[in-house]
N, C-alpha and C positions, 0 to 999 in steps of 0.2 A: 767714261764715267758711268753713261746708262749700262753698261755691260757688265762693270764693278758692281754697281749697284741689285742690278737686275737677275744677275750669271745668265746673260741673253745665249752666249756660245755654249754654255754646258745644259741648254733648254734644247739649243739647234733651230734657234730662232732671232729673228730679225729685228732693229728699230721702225722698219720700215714693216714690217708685217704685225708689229703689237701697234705700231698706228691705229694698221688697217681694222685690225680685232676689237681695238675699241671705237672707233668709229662706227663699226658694226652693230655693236652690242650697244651703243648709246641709242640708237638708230630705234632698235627694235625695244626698248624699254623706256625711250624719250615720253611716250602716253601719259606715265603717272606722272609728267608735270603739267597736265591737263585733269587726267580724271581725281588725281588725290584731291585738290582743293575744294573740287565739285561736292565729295563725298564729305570732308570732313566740314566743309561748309553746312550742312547738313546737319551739322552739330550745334551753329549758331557760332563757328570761328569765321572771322574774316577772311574772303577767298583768297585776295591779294597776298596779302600776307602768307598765307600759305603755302600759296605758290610759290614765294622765293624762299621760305622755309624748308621746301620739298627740294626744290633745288639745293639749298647749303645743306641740306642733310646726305643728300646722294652723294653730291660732291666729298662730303668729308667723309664720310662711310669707306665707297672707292676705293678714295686715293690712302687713307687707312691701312685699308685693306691691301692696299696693291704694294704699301713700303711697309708694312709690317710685317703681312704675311708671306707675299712677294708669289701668290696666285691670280691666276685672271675670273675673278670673283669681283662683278660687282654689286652693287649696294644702294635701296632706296626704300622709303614706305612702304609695304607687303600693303599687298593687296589683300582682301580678306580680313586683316588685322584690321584697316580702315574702317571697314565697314563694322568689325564689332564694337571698334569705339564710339562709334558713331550709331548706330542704331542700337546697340545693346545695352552699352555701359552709360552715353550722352543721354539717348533719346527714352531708352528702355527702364535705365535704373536710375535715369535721374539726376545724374552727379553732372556738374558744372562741367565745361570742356578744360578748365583748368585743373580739376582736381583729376580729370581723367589725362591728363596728361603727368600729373603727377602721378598715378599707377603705373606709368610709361613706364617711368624714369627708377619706377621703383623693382620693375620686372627687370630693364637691364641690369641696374645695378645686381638683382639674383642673380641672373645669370650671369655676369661677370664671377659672385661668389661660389658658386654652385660649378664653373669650371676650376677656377681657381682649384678647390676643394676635391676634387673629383667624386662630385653627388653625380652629376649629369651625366655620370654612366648608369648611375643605380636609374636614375628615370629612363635613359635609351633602353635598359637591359628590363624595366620594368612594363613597357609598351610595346605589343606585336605590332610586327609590318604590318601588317593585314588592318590592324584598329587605325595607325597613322595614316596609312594611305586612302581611308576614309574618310579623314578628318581633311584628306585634300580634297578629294573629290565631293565633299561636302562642301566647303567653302569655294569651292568652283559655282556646285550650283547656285549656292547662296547670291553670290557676284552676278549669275545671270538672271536669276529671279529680282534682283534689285534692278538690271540694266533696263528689263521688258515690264520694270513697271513702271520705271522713268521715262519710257517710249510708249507708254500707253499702249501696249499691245497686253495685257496682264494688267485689271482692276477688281475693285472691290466689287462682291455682289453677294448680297445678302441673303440668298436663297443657295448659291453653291461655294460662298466663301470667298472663291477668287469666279472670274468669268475673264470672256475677252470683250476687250475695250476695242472703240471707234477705229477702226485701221484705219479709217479715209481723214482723219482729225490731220489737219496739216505736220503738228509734230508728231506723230507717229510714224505717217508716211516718209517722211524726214528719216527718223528713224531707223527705217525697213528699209527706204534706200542705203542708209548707210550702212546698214549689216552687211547686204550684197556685196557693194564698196569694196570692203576691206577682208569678207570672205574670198572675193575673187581675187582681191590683192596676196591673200597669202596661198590660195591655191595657185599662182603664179610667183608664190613662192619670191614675191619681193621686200626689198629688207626695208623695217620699218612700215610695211604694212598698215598698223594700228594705228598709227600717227599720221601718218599718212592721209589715212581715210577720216580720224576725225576733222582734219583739217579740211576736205575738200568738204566732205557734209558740212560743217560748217559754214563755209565759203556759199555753197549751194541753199543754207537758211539766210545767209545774206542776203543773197540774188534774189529771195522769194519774200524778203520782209521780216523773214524772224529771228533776226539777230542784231541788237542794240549795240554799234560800237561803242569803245569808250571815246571819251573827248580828247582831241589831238593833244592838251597839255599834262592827258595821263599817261600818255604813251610815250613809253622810256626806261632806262634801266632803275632810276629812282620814282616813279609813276606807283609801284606796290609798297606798301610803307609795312616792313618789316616787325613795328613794334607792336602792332597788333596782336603780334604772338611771341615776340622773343620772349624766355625768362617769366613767360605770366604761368609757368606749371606753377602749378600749389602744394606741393611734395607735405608739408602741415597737416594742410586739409586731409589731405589722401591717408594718413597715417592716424586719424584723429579720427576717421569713422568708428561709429560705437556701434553698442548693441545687433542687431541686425544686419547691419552694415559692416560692421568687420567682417563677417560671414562674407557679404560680398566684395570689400578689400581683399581677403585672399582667393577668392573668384575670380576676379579681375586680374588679378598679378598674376596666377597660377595658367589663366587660358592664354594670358601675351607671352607669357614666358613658356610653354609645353608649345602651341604654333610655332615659335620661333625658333626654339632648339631643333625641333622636328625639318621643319622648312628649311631650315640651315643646310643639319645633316642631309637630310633627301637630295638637298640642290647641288652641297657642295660635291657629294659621292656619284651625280649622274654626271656632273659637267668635270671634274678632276678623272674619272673614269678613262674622260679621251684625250689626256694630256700626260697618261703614262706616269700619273702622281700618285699611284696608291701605294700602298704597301699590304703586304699580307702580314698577319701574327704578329705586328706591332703591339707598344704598347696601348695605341688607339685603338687599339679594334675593338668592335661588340660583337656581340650577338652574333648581329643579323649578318657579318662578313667583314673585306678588309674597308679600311679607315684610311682617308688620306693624313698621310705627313704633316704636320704639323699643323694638329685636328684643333689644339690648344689657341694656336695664335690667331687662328682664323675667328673662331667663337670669341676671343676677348675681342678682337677687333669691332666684330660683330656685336657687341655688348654695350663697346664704348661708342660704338654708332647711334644704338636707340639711348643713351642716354643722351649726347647731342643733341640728337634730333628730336625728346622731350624740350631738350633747354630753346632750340629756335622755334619749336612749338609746331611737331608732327606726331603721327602713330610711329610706332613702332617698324623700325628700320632694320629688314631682312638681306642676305641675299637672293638675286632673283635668276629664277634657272634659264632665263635669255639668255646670260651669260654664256652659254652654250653655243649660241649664233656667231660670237666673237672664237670660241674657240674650236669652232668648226673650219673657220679663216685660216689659223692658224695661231691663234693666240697662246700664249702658253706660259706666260711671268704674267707678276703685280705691273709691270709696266701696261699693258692692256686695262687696268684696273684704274690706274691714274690718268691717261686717255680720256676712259669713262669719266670720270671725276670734272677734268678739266673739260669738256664738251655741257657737263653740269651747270657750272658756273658760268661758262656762257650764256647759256639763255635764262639768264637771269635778266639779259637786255631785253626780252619779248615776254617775260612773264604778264605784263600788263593787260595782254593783248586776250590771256587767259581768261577774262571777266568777260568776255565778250563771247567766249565756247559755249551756247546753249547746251541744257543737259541732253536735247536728244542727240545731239553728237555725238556725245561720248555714252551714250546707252550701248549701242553697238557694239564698242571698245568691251565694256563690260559683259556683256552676253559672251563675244568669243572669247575675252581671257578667260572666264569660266568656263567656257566649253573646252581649251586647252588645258585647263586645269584637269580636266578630267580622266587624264593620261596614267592618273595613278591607281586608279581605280586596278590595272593589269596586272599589281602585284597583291590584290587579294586573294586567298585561297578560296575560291567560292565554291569549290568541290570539300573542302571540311566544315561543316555548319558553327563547328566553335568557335570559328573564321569569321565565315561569313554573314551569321547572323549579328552578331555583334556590329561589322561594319555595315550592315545594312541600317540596321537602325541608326548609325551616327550618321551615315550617308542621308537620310530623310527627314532626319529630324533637327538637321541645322536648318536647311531652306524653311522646313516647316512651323518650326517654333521661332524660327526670325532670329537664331542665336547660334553660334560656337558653342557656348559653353553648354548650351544643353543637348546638345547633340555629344560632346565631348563628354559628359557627365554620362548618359545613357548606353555611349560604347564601353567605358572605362567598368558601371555597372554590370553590363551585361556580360560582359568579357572576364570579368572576376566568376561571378555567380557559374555561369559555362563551366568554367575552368574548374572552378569549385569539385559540382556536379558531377563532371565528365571524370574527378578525380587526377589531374592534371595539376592539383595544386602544388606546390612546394615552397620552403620557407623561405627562400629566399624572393618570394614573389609581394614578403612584408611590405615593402613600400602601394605595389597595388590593392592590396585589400585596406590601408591607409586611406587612400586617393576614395578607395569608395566610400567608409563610413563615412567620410567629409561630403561628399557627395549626396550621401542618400540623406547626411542631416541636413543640408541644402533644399533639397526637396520637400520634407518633412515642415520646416519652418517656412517654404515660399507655399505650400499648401495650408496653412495656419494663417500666413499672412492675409 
């Protein structure tokens, strides 16, 4: 049945080896059901809840993913994405965690239309590799600049802006051990490193006092109460922003939805790469080379994932490019995919336990997935400045303006204008000079504001 299902033999692969693939791949991505709740806690959502939110969203994503698409692609809250809900959209602009969940819901649903329709090429074909893989290696550092200030190694200071904070402060030292941790864990190149290492830092803030368990009657698979965040997006709210605020309604749905197709594509074309799923001069293809096989079903999957995962009340649910560790095993169908999924909803039994992860544990976590993020940085042209300078500036000016979207706004700006200039332009590049006027009246009206 799994080989009807799956075409396991015309992959040239195993039941017993998509096991192992997702076993792998769950391993080395299991972290976000520790650091998402942390972060979007942060928002003023309940952690608990979150945590098993994080869980039934990965799970349904997946397994999704793995029967509809039938790639070993899996699926959870993007990283980076969190953190603009949450400090950008939540903290930054104000809006309620529910109406910002209801931008979620409203970005998949685009991007559900926008494949459907085939826009979402006009935007692949409208964005250089060089400005995307900015906008990653921007949100890398973003992720680490968030971890090293939740480790107090990175604080405020009034005279140089940021300074360095107390190393000797019991959580930060916590902290800096656990970067070590989990850096030598993956320079030893063991699987699940990340999770790994939060958990024993943690374990080690036990030993030392600074970690508050929960009480033995919360600990259990029904101990995080779910309704905290099911179904409370406010899709109304979010659509009923006025004045001002519409401007940032399409802000909003425009940066979850551009990360996400981006992240998508990036991940799914590095990790199908080694699975012998590409195609050349398909109908898929852009631009920038060939397109995996059945580019469509993966992105609707991917679409009906973050709307989901608005309704059990998460950010916005990516593929994530760990998936590569499973398919390094040998992974090679959606069966690896459902694996992942089902290892999900497993630990939904120890989410409880999650309340109890101090943030300096997972600071760490955050600092090195940013630091790995930063892998994309390799496909900028840094030798043509119409390139480079563009992505330089989205590169600096997400960590430093505390935001995506304006790092996003300032490469997309500059990258137009460049292009402009250099005479480079051509009509079908309409959709980006679009993107900017939106942008520079963006600017325009938050400088008035």
């Amino acid at each position: 049945m799994l080989d009807r299902l799956f075409a396991l033999k015309a992959h040239g692969t195993s039941v017993g080896t998509e096991v192992l693939a997702g076993v792998t791949t769950f391993l080395t991505m299991a972290y976000i059901v520790v650091v998402n709740p942390l972060i979007l806690g942060d928002a003023g959502m309940p952690v608990a809840g979150v945590a098993v939110a994080t869980c039934l969203a990965a799970a349904f994503g997946s397994i999704v993913m793995g029967l509809v698409a039938n790639v070993p692609l899996a699926l959870a809250p993007g990283m980076g994405l969190n953190a603009y809900f949450t400090y950008t959209v939540v903290k930054g602009m104000g809006l309620p965690w529910e109406t910002a969940l209801g931008c979620v819901f409203l970005s998949g649903a685009a991007f559900c239309l926008l494949t459907l329709a085939g826009v979402r090429r006009l935007i692949l074909d409208a964005m250089p590799r060089s400005l995307t893989a900015a906008v990653g290696g921007g949100i890398g550092l973003f992720i680490a600049f968030i971890g090293l200030k939740s480790a107090g190694v990175i604080v405020a200071n009034p005279a140089t802006t940021v300074g360095l904070g107390d190393l000797t402060a019991p959580t930060t030292v916590l902290s800096l051990l656990g970067l070590l941790l989990i850096a030598g864990l993956q320079v030893w190149k063991v699987r699940g490193a990340v999770l790994i290492g939060i958990v024993l830092t943690a374990a080690a803030g036990g030993a030392a006092g600074l970690v508050h368990l929960p009480s033995a009657g919360a600990v259990g698979p029904h101990g995080a109460d779910l309704t905290g965040t099911l179904l409370r997006l406010d899709i109304p709210a979010a659509l009923n922003l006025k004045g001002g605020a519409a401007l940032a309604l399409v802000e909003i749905v425009f940066v979850f939805l551009f990360v996400d197709v981006f992240d998508n594509v990036g991940t799914l074309s590095a990790v199908l790469r080694h699975t012998g799923g590409m195609e050349e001069g398909g109908p898929e293809t852009s631009g920038e080379g060939p397109a995996p096989p059945r580019l469509n079903r993966i992105l609707l999957a991917d679409s009906v994932a973050t709307m989901a995962g608005a309704a059990v009340g998460v950010s916005t649910v990516t593929s994530y490019i760990e998936s590569a560790a499973g398919v390094a095993v040998g992974g090679r169908t959606g069966l690896t995919s459902v694996v992942v999924g089902l290892l999900f909803l497993a630990t939904l039994a120890v989410t409880p336990w999650i309340q109890a992860i101090p943030a300096a544990a997972t600071a760490p976590a955050l600092i090195l997935v940013g630091a790995l993020m930063m892998g994309s940085l390799s496909e900028v042209a840094w030798d043509d400045p119409a390139a480079a300078i563009p992505a330089f500036l989205t590169l600096v000016a997400i960590p430093l303006s505390y935001s995506i979207a304006n790092g996003l706004a300032i490469g997309i700006c500059a990258h137009a204008i460049l292009k402009l200039v250099g005479g480079r332009a051509r009509p079908k590049d309409w959709l980006l000079y679009v993107l900017t006027a939106l942008f520079v009246a963006r600017f325009i009206y938050l400088a008035k504001g």
